[in-house]
C-alpha positions as CSV (number, residue, x, y, z in Angstrom):
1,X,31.4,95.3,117.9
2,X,33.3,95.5,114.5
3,X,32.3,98.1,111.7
4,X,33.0,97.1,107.7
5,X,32.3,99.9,104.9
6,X,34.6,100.3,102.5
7,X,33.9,103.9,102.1
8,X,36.1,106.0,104.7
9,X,33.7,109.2,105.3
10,X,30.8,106.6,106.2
11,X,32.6,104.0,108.5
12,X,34.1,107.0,109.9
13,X,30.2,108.5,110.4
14,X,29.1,104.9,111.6
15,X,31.7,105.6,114.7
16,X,31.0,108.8,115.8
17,X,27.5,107.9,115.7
18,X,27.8,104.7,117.4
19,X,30.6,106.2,120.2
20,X,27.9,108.5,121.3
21,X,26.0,105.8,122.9
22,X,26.8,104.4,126.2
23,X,28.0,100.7,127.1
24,X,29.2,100.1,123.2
25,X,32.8,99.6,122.2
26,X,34.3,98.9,118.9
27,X,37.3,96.5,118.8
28,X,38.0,97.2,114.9
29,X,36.6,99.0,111.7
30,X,37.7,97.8,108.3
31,X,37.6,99.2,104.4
32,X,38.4,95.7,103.6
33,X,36.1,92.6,103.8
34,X,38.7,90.3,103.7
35,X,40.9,91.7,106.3
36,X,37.7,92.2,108.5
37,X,37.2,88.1,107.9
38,X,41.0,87.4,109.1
39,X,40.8,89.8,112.6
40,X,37.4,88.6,113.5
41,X,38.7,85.1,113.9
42,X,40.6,86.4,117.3
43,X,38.5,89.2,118.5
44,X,35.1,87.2,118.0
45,X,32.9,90.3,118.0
46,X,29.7,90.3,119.5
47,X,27.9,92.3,116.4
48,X,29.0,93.2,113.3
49,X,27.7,96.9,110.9
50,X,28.4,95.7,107.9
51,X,28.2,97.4,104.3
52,X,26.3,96.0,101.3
53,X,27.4,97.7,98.3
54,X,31.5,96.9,98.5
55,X,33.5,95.7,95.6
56,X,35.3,92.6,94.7
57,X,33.6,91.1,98.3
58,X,30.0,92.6,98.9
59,X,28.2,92.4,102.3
60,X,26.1,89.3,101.5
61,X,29.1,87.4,100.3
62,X,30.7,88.9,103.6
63,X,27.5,87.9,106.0
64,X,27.4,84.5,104.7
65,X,31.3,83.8,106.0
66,X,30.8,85.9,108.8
67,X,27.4,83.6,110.2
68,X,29.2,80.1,108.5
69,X,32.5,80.2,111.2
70,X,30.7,83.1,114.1
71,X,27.3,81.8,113.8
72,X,26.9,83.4,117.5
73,X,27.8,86.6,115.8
74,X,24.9,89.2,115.3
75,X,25.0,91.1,111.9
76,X,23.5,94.3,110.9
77,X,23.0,95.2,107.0
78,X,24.0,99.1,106.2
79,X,22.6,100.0,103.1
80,X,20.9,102.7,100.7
81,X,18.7,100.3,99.4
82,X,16.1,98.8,101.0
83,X,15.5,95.7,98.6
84,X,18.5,94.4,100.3
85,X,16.3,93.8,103.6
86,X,14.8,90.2,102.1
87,X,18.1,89.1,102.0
88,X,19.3,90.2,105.1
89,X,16.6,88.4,106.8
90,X,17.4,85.3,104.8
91,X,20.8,85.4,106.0
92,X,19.4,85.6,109.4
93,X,20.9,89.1,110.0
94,X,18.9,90.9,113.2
95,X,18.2,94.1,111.0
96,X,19.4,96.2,108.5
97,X,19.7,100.2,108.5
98,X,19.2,102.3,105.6
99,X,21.7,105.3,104.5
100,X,22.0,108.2,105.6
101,X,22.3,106.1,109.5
102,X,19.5,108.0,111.5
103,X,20.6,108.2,115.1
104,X,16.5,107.3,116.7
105,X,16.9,104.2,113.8
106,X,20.2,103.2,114.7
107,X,19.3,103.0,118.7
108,X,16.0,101.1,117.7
109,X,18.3,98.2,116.1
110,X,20.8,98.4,119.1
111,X,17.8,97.7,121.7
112,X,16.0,95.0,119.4
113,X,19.7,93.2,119.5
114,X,19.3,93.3,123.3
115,X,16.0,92.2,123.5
116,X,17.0,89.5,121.4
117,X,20.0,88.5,123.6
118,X,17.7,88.8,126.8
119,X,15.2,86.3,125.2
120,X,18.4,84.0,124.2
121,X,19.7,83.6,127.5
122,X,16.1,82.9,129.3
123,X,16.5,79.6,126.8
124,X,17.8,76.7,128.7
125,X,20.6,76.2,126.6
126,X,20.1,72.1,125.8
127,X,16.3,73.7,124.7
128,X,12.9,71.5,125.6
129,X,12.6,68.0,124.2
130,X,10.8,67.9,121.3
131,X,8.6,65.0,119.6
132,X,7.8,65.7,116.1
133,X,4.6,64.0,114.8
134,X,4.4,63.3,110.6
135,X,1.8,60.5,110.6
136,X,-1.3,62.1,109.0
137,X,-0.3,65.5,110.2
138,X,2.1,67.8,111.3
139,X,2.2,68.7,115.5
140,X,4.5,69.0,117.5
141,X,5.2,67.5,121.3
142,X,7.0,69.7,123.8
143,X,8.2,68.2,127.1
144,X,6.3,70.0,130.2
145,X,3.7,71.4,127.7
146,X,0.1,69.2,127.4
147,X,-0.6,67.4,124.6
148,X,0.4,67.5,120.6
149,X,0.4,70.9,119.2
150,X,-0.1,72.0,115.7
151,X,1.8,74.8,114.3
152,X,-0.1,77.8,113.2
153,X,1.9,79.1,110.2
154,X,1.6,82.5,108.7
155,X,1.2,81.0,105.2
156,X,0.7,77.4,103.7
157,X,3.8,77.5,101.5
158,X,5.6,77.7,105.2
159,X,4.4,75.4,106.5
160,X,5.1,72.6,103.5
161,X,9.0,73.8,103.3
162,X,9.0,73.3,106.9
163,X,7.8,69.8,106.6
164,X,10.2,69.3,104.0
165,X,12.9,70.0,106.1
166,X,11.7,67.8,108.6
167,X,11.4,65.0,106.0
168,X,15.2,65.9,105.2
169,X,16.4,65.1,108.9
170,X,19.1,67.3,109.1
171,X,20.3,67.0,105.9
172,X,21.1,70.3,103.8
173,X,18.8,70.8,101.3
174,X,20.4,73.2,98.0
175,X,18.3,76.3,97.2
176,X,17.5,75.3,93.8
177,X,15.8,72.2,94.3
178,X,13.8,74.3,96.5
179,X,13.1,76.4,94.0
180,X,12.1,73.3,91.5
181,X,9.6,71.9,94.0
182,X,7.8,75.0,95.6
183,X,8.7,77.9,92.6
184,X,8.7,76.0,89.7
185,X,6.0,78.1,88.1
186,X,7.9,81.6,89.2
187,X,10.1,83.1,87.5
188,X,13.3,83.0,89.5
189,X,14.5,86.2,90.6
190,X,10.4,86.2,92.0
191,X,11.0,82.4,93.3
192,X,14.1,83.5,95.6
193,X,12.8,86.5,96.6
194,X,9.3,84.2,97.7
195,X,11.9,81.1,98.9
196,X,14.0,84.2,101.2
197,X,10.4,85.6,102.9
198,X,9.1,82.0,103.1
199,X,12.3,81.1,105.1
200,X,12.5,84.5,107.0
201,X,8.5,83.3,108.2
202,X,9.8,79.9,109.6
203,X,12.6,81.9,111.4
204,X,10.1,83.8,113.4
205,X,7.8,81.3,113.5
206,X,10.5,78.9,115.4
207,X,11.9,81.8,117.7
208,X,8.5,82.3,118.8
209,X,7.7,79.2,119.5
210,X,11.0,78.4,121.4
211,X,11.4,74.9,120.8
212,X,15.1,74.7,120.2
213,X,14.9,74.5,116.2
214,X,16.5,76.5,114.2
215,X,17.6,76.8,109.8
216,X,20.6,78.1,109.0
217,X,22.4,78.5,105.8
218,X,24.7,75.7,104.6
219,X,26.9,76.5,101.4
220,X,24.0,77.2,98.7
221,X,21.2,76.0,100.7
222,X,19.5,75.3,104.3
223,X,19.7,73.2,107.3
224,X,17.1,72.5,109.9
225,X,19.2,72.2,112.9
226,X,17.6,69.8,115.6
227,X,18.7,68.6,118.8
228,X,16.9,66.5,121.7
229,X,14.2,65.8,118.8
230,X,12.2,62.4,118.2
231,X,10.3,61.4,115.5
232,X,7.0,59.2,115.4
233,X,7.9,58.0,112.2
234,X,11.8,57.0,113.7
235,X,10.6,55.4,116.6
236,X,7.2,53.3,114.7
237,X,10.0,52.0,112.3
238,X,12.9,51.2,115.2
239,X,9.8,49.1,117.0
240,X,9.1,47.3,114.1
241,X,13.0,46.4,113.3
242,X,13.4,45.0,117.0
243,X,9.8,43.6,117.8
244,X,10.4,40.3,118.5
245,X,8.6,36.9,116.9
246,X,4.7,37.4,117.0
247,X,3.7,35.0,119.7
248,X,0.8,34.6,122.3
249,X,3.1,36.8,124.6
250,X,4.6,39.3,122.1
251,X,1.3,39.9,120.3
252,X,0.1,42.7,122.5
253,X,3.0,44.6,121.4
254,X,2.5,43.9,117.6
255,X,-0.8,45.9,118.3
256,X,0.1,48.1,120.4
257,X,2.5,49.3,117.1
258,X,-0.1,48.7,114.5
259,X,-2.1,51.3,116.7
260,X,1.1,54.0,117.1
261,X,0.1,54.6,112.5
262,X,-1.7,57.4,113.1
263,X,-2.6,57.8,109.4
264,X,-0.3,58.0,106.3
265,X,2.8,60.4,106.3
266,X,1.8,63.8,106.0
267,X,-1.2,62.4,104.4
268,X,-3.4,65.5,105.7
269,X,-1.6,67.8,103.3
270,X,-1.2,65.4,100.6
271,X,2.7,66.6,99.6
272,X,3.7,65.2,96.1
273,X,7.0,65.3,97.5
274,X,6.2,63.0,100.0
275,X,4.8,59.9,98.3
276,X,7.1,57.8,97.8
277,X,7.9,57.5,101.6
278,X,3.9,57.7,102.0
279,X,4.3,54.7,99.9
280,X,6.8,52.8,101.4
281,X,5.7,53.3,105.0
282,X,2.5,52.4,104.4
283,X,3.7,48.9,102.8
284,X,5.1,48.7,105.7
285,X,2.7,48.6,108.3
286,X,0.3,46.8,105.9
287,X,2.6,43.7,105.6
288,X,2.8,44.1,109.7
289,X,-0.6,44.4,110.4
290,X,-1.4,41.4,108.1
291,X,1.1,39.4,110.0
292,X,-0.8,40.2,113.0
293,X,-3.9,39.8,111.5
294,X,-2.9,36.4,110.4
295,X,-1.6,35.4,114.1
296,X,-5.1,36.2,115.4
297,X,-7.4,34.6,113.0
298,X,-5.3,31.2,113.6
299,X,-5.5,31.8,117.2
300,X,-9.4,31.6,116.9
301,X,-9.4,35.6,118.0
302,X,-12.0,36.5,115.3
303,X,-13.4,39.3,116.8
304,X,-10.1,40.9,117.1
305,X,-9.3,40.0,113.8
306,X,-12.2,41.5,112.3
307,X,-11.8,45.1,114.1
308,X,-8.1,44.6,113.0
309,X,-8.9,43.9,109.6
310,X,-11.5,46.6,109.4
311,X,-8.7,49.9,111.1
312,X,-6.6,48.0,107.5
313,X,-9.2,48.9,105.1
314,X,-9.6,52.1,106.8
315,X,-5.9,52.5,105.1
316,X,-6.5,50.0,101.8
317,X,-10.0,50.8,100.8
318,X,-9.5,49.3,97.4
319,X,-7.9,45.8,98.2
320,X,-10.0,43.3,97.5
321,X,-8.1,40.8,99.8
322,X,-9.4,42.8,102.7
323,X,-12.7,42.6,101.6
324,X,-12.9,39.0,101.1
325,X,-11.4,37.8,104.4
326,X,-13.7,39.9,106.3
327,X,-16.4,38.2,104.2
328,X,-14.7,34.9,105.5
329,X,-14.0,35.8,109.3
330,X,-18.2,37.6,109.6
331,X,-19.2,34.1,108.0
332,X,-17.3,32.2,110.9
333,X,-18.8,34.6,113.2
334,X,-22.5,33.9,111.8
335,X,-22.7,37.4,110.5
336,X,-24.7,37.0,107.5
337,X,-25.7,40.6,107.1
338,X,-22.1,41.5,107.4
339,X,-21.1,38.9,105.0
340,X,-23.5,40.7,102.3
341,X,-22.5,44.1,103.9
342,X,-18.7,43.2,102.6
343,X,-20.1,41.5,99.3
344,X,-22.3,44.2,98.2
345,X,-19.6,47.3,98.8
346,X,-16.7,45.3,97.1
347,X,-18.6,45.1,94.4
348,X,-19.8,49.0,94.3
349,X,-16.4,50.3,94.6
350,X,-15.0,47.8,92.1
351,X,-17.7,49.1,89.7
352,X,-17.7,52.6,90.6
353,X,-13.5,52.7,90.7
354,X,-12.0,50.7,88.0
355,X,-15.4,49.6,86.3
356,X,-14.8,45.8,87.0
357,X,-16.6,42.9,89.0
358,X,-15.2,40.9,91.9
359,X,-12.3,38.4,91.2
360,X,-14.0,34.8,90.1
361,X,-13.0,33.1,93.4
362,X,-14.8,35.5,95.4
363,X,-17.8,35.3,93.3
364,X,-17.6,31.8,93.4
365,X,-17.1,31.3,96.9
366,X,-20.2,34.2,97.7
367,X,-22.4,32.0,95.7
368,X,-21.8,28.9,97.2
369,X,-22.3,30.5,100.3
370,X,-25.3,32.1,99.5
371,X,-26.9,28.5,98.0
372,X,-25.6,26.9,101.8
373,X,-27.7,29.3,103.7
């Protein structure tokens, strides 16, 4: 381990305190941040004490070097005030200890480091395989485990940053933006001090969980670090891009993807931030499905283009389109009561939605129907 204070009389307390304890050695104590930085590139310490309140270079500044080139190195916050914790635990330090050190404090922190290295190594180090869901909601599929599984987060405003760092896939995302989408109400030494706790509840929320993700701090901002994950969304899109020509043989497939949109994106939680892809996805599989649609109808498979047309107004509830070839494809069928049942709740919702009638053709082509029967 390697101590940093830049007062002498307290790093020198630190190591008598610290020597007293069995199966511990120190490979360097520093006054100096800086110089601290240069050794521990050869001695790679295990743990770090480190000092908050230093001049010119302060602990945080210090921490976030230390865990941007060691991030395998475990840091411990020394302080006299206990405000600092937050920030320790959004730098992902394992603890902090306050000033004066208390020995019974001090050997607390030493065995939670322990614990937490014991846990570590019980990981397999690749981690499980992981399939993230995002259509509708939010779960989570772990290899060897049964079934989706939806995260239980300690608070709501977790659980959305956490699905905004899933819709950043892998990208770092800057603290302030955070700030401007979850904190923009908050004044903003309140709004970082939420944004570090918030961040600090995923931590432990992940760790506990044990499913190989994990945030870490990127310049002025976060990154959700994934590996061996898939994506529901990733793999619905990559099937559509090399689905082949709908055909008489390829057709089951075309369904078989129509059928993999869940719901919208996120559409359970309704994120503002998520709309536009909400938006475009949703195009997407619209424009799909209406391809397949199409392929069935001229096919003669009616009834399968019916239940097909009826899981897209599930999705489009306002398009009148919809509405109007199900009218066309019951009539086919000889399903006059359905034919009416379309009719008569287009025109409610038009009415009741936008305060409007049915286009002219369809009211021209329900009336001459109507006078045929």
């Amino acid at each position: 381990m390697l101590l940093i204070d830049d007062e002498r009389l307290a790093l020198r307390y630190l190591e008598n305190m610290l020597q007293d304890i069995k199966d511990l050695q120190i490979v360097g104590k520093f006054q100096d941040p800086r110089q601290a930085l240069e050794e521990m590139q050869q001695v790679k310490p295990d743990l770090v004490f480190l000092d908050v309140e230093m001049p010119e270079m302060n602990g945080i500044e210090t921490a976030e070097q230390i865990l941007r080139y060691l991030p395998d190195t475990d840091v411990v916050f020394v302080t006299a005030y206990e405000d600092y914790a937050v920030k320790a635990f959004e730098l992902n330090a394992l603890d902090y200890v306050l000033k004066p050190v208390q020995r019974e404090r001090l050997q607390k922190t030493l065995l939670r480091i322990q614990k937490e290295k014991e846990t570590k190594n019980a990981i397999t180090p690749s981690g499980p395989l992981l399939h993230i869901r995002c259509f509708q909601s939010l779960q989570i599929e772990v290899s060897g485990r049964h079934g989706p599984e939806t995260i239980h987060w300690r608070t709501t405003k977790a659980q959305e940053l956490f699905a905004y760092l899933i819709h950043r896939r892998g990208q770092p995302v800057r603290k302030d933006l955070l700030l401007e989408l979850f904190w923009a109400d908050v004044e903003w030494k309140k709004g970082y001090a939420q944004l570090y706790t918030t961040v600090y509840q995923i931590r432990k929320t992940l760790d506990q969980l044990e499913i190989g993700l994990k945030i870490t701090n990127c310049d002025d901002g976060y990154l959700l670090e994934m590996s061996d994950v898939s994506f529901d969304v990733d793999a619905w899109e990559s099937g559509l891009r090399k689905a082949p020509p709908i055909t008489n043989e390829s057709v089951i497939e075309h369904m078989r993807l129509v059928e993999l949109y869940r719901g919208d994106y996120f559409s359970e939680y309704d994120y503002m931030w998520a709309e536009s892809e909400r938006q475009r996805l949703r195009a997407d599989w619209y424009n799909h499905a209406a391809q397949v649609g199409n392929f069935l109808v001229i096919n003669g498979e009616y009834s399968k283009a019916i239940a097909f047309y009826l899981r897209m107004q599930q999705f489009h509830p306002h398009l009148e389109e919809l509405f109007f070839t199900l009218m066309k494809l019951y009539d086919t069928m000889g399903d006059r009561e359905a034919v009416e049942g379309q009719y008569n709740s287009l025109t409610d919702m038009l009415r009741e939605e936008f305060e409007m009638a049915p286009h002219a053709d369809v009211r021209e082509w329900y009336k001459q129907w109507k006078s045929s029967k």
